[in-house]
N, C-alpha and C positions, 0 to 999 in steps of 0.2 A: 421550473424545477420538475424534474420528471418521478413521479410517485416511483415506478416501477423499477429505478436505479437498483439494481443489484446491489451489494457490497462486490461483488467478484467483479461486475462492470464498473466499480470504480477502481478499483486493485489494478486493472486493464489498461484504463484510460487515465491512471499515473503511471503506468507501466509506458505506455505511450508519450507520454512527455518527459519521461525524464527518458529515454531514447533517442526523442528528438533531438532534446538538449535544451528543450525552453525550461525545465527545472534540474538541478544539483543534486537533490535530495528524496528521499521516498516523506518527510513532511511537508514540504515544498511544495510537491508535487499532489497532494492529498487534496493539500489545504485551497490548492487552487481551482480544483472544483466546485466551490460553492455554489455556482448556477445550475449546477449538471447535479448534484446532491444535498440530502438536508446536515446539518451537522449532524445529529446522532448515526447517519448512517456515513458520515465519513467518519464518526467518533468508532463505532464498527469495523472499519477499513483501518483506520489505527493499531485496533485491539489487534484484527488479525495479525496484522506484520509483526509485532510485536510478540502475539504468540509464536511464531512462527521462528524469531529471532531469539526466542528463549530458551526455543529445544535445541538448538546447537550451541548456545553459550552460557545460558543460565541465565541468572536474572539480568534483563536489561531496562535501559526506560527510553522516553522518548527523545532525549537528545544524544542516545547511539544511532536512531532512525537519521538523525539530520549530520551527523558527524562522518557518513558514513560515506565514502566516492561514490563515482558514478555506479561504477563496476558493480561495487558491494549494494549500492541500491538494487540496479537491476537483477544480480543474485538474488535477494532478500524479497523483489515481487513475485519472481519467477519462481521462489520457493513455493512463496504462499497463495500463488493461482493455483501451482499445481495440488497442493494441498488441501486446498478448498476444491478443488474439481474433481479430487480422486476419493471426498468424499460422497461428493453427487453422485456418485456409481455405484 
């Protein structure tokens, strides 16, 4: 497990597989890095989407992340990379 995993390089690299198509869902696709990240910081990578998915709808929880198609996943990482990168700046 790499200490220096970003939350944003995990947002990425679920970004990447639910692209590929080896996962359905942006929790799917979270959860599956567990080699690559520790929980609290996929627990982090959660929160973001989630925040992310609050400001356009309001309150939601984690089983609108998994409900949610492909499409609307990839929308919903794509939001919240950019989101998180256009605060880097």
């Amino acid at each position: 497990m790499d200490n220096q995993t970003t939350v944003l390089n995990i947002l990425k690299k679920a970004r990447d597989l639910v692209n590929s198509g080896y996962h359905a869902d942006v929790l799917e696709a979270i959860s599956a890095l567990k080699a690559d990240a520790s929980g609290p910081k996929r627990d982090l990578a959660y929160y973001a989407v989630l925040e992310t998915a609050a400001e356009g709808r309001g309150e939601v929880g984690l089983s609108d992340l998994s409900a949610a198609s492909r499409d609307a996943a990839m929308a919903l990482l794509d939001a919240t990379i950019r989101r998180m990168t256009s605060k880097l700046h």
